[in-house]
C-alpha positions as a printed Julia matrix, in Angstrom:
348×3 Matrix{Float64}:
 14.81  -31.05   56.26
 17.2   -30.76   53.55
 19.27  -27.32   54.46
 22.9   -28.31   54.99
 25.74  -25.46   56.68
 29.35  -26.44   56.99
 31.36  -25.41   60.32
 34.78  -25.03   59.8
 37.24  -27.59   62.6
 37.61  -24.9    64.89
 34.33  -23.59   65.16
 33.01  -27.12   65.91
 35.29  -26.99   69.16
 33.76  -23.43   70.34
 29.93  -25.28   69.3
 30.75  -28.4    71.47
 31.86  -25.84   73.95
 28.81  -23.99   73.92
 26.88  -26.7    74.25
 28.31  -27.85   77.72
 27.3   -24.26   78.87
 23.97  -25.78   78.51
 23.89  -29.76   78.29
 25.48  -32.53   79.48
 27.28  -33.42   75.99
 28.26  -37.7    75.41
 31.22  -38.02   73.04
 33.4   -40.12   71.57
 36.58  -40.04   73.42
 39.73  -42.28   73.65
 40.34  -45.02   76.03
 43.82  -47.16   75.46
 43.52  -48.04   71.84
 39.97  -48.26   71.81
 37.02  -45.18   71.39
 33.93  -45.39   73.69
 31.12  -42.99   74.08
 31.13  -41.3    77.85
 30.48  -37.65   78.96
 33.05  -35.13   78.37
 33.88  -31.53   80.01
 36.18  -30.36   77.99
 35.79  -29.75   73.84
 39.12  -31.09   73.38
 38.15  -34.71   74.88
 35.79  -35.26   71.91
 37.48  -37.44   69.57
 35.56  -36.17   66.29
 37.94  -38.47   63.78
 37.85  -41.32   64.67
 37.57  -44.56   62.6
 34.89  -47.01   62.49
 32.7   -47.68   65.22
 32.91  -47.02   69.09
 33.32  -50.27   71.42
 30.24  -50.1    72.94
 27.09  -48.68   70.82
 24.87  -45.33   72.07
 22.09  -47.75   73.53
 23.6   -47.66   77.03
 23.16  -43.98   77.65
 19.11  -44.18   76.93
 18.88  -47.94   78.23
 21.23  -48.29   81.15
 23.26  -52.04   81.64
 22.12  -51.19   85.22
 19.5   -48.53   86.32
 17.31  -48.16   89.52
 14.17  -48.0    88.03
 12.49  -46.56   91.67
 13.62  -46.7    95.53
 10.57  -47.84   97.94
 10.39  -47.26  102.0
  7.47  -49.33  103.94
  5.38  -47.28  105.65
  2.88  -47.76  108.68
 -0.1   -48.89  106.31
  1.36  -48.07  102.95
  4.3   -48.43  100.83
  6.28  -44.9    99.24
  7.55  -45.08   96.06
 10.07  -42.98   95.1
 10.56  -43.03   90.78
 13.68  -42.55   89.0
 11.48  -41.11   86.61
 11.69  -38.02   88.32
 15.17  -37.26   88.12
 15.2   -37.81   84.31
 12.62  -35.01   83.84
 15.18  -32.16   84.12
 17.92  -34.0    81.35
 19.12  -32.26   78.86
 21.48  -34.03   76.62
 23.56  -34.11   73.45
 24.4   -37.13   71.95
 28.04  -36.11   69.26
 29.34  -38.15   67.29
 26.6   -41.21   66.29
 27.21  -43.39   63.2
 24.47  -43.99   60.67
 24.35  -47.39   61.88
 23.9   -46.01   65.7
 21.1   -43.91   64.86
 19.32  -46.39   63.39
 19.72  -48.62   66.34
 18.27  -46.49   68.58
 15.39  -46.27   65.93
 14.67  -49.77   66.07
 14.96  -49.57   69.89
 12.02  -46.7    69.57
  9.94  -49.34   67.72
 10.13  -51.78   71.12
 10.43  -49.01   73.71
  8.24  -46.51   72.99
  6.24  -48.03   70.44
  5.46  -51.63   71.29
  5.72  -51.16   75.02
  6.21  -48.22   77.14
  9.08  -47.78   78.87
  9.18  -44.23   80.28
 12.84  -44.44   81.61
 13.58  -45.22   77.72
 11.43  -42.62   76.37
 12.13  -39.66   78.93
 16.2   -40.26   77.65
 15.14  -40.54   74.31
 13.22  -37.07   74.07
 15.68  -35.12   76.29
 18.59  -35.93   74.14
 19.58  -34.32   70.89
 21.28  -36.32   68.35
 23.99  -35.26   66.43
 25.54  -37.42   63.92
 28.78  -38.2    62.21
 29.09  -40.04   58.78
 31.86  -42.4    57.91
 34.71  -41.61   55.37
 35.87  -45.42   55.5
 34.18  -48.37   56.3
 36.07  -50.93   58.71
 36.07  -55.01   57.61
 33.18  -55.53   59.86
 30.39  -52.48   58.22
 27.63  -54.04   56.77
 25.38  -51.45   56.72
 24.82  -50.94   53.29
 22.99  -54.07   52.83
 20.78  -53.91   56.59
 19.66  -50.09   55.21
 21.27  -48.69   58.01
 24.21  -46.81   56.24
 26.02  -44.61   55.05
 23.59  -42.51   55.56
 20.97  -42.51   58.22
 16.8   -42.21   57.19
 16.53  -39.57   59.89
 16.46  -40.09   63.42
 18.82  -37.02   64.28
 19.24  -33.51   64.91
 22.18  -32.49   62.85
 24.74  -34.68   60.79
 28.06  -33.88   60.14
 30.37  -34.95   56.99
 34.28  -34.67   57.75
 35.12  -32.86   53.96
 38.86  -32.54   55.06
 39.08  -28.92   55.64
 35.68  -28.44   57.41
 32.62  -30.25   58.04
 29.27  -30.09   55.98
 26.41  -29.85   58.78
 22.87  -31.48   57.06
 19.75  -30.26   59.85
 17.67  -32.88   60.25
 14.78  -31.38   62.89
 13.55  -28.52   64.68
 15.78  -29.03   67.54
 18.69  -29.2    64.91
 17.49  -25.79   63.46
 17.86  -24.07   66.78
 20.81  -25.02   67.77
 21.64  -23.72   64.72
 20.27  -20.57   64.87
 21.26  -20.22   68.6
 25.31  -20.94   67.07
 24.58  -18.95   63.72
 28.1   -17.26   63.9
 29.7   -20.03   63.75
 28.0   -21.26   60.47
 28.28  -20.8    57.14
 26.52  -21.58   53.81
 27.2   -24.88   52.16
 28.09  -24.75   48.55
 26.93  -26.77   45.76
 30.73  -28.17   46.05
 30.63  -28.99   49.78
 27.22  -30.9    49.14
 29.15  -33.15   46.22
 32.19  -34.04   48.13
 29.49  -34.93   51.12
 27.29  -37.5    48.62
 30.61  -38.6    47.21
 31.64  -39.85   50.47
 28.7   -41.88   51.43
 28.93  -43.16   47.7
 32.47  -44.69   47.82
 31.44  -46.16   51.81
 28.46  -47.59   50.2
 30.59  -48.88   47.03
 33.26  -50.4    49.6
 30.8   -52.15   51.91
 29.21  -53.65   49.22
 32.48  -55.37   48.04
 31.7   -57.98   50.24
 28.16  -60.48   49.92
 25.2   -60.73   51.66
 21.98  -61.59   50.91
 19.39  -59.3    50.48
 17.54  -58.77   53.25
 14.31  -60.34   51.64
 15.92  -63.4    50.93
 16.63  -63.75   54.55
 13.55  -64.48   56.47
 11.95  -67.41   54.1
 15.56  -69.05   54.22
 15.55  -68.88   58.12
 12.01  -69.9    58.35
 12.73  -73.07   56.11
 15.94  -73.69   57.65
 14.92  -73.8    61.21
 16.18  -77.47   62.18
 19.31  -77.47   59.75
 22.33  -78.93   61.28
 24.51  -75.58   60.89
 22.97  -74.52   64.32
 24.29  -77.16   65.9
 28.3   -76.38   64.38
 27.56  -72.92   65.17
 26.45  -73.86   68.77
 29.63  -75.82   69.54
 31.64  -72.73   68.96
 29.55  -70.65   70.75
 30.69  -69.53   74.32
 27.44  -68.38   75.38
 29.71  -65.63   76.76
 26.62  -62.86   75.69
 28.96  -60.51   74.41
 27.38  -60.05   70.78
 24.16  -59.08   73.28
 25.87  -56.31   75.38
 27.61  -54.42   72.43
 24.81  -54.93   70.08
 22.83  -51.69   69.24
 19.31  -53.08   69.4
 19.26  -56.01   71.9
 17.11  -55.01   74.55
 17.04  -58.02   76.9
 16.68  -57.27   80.56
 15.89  -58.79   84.07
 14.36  -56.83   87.22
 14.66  -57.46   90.78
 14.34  -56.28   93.65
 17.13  -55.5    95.96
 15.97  -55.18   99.72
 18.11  -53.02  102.33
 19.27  -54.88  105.4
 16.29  -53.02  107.92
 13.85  -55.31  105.28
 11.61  -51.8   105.47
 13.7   -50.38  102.65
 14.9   -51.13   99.04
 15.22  -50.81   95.46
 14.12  -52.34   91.75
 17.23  -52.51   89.62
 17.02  -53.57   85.98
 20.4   -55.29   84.28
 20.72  -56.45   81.36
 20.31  -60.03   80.21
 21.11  -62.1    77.02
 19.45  -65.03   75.13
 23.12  -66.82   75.12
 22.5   -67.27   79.23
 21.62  -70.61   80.1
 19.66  -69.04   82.87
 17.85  -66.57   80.69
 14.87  -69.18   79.63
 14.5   -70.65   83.37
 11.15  -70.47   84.29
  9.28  -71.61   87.46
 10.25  -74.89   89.01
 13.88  -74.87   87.83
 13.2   -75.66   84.17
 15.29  -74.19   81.48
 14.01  -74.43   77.71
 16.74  -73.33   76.07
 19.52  -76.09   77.95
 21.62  -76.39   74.48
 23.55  -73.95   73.07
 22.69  -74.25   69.03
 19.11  -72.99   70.42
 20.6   -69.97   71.67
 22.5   -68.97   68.7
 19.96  -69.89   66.58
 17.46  -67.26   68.68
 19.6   -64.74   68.3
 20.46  -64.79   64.67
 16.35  -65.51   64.37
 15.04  -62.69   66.27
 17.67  -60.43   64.6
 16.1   -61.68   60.86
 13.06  -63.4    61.52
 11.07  -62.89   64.19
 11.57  -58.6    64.02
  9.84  -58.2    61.1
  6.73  -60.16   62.36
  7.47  -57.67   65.91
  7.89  -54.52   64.22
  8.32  -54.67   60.39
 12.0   -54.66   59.87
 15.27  -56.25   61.22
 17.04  -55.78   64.0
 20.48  -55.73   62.82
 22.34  -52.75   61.39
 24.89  -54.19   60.15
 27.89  -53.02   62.61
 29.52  -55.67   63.03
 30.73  -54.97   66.72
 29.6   -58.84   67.26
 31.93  -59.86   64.98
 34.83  -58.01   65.54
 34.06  -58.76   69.59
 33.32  -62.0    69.05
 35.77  -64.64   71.26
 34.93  -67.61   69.42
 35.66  -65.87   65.48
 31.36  -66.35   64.64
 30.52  -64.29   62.01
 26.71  -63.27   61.65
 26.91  -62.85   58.18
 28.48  -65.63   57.42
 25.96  -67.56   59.52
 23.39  -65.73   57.05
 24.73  -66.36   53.95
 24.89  -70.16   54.62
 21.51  -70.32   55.32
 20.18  -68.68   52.7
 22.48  -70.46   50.0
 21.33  -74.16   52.05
């Protein structure tokens, strides 16, 4: 859909207030220095402006860091189940406040999810929620979306998108679901001018232009140099910096990585299954029956990451996993860059 409004900075706080009337609404808000996404009850919480990414990406609102995927009770001669499932039929969310790079994130996470496998605690989140995006006006040192093709801009994936024009905010609809809230809000919307829809593609232009200051490879370059590459002795330099600490997993936007168990009440008659996440830096993450572990060196972990991010997701699902962020960068302990990792290879 190509129809773009603009809502003016005050009517966005009455539309975010109408929309807790009716949804539970997930925000940006501030926390010390630092901007996370978390549920908000008042308008005024939402921190609209703010620069650069949040801490932690969108994916942990649709795909929990812990979740009780179902509660079980033995009975006489059977077993009851109880599914979370259940409880996530009723949802009814809105998501404010997603970077391009965040919506595409949670695309790639569809591809896996929903499309690959099924995971209906995923998918029930993922339909029950209502996007609603927010470009950048600056990139910060770490963007690299413009050369991942997951910014400025996003290729869908939401319900509205906002553009911060200074004075007011040009509103592109993207779906349906955008169009009614919309119409449901129409007061509070006006047209956008030929003007407004300019200063909108001027802004992604100069984001774009300022990202792509920096190098990278292009992203076809990529997966014959890794493929070639695959016993070079960079992943062991990069593997004795390494911490294995998995923080480039848990505030990545597409890693996915999880282990179940099952958590038994003390009566033994009672319990739960609990996912958590997991992450390919673990040295427990490749253990396998009998005690062995297959990935006991560090360089192989690194290397599996950067690989699956480049490599092994376009054989999975036809593109890369990576969109460019940079929150494992900029969160990084040990200073490893990903793109640097990726330009070395490719120029080796």
């Amino acid at each position: 859909m190509s129809k773009a409004l603009t809502l003016s900075r005050d009517s966005l706080i009455e539309f975010i207030g109408r929309l807790l009337e009716n949804f539970q609404v997930i925000a940006p808000v501030k926390n010390g220095e630092k901007v996370f996404f978390d549920l908000i009850s008042d308008p005024y919480k939402a921190v609209i402006e703010y620069e650069g990414h949040t801490m932690l990406p969108p994916k942990r609102f649709f795909f929990p860091e812990r979740e009780i995927l179902f509660t079980y009770e033995l009975k006489e001669r059977d077993v009851a189940i109880y599914d979370k499932c259940e409880e996530l039929e009723g949802l009814r969310r809105v998501f404010l406040g997603a970077r391009s790079c965040d919506i595409e994130g949670l695309k790639m996470l569809d591809k896996v999810l929903v499309g690959e496998f099924h995971d209906p605690y995923y998918k029930l989140r993922r339909e029950r929620t209502i996007i609603i995006g927010l470009a950048c006006n600056e990139p910060k040192e770490y963007c690299f979306c413009a050369y991942t093709g997951s910014g400025p801009y996003p290729s869908g994936g939401f319900d509205l998108f906002l553009t911060n024009l200074g004075d007011h905010y040009l509103v592109d609809i993207g779906s349906e679901r955008g169009e009614k809230l919309v119409k449901y809000n129409i007061d509070l919307f006006r047209g956008a001018s030929k003007s407004d829809l300019e200063k909108r593609d001027k802004i992604i232009r100069s984001v774009e232009s300022k990202i792509k200051e920096q190098s990278f490879p292009e992203i076809n370059t990529i997966y014959e140099a890794l493929i070639k590459n695959f016993n070079a002795d960079i992943w062991k330099e990069y593997g004795e910096l390494c911490l294995a600490c998995g923080k480039c997993n848990f505030v990545c936007p597409t890693c996915r990585c999880f282990d179940i168990f099952d958590d038994p009440n003390f009566d033994l008659k009672s319990g739960k299954r609990v996912r958590v996440w997991d992450s390919c830096h673990f040295l427990s993450f490749t253990r396998v029956a009998g005690g062995l572990v297959f990935r006991k060196e560090r360089p192989s972990r690194i290397k599996q990451r950067v690989y699956h991010k480049y490599c092994y997701s376009f054989d999975e699902i036809g593109s890369i996993s990576c969109t460019g962020c940079g929150r494992c960068i900029e969160l990084c302990p040990a200073r490893i860059d990903i793109r640097e990792i990726v330009r070395r290879v490719v120029e080796l």
